[in-house]
N, C-alpha and C positions, 0 to 999 in steps of 0.2 A: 504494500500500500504506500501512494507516493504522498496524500496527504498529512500532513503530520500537525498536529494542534498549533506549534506556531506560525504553521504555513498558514493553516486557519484562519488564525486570526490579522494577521497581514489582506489574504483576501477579505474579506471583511472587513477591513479600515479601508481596502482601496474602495470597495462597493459603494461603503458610507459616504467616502469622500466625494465620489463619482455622482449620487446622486445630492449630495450639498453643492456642487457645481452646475449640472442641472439646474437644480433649484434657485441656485444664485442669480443665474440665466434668466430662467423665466420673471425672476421677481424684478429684476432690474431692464426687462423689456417693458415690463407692468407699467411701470413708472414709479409707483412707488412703495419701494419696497417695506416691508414691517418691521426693520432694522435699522433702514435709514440708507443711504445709496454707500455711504463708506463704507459701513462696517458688510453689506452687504458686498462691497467687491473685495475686501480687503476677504471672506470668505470665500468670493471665486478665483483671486488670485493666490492665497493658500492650496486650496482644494486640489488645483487640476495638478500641478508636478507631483502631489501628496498621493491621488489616484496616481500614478508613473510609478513612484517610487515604492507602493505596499505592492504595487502588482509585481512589478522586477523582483523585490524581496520575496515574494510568495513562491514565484517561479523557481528562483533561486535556493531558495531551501529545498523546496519541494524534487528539483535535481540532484542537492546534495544529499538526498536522504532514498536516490533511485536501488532497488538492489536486485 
């Protein structure tokens, strides 16, 4: 089995993050957003490398632990 709990939860933060980015998305097309437009992009400029990097990491272990 290639999934392993921390691979887990790596996927899982990317997902999280993926859809806070989304969401970031659509709130700040809205016009206005329920956070306010800052903190609201300051959310979608966090999120998207944050999605890149749980996912690389997930990958990444998930290989190291192939047998």
């Amino acid at each position: 089995m290639y999934l392993t709990p921390k691979s887990s939860l790596f996927l899982g933060g990317s997902c999280v993050s993926a859809i806070a980015a989304v969401g970031s998305i659509f709130e700040l097309s809205y016009g206005q957003p329920d956070f306010g437009v800052t903190a609201t992009a300051i959310i979608l400029v966090l999120s998207i490398p944050l999605t890149g990097l749980f996912f690389f990491a997930a990958v990444k272990d998930a290989r190291a632990n192939m047998k």
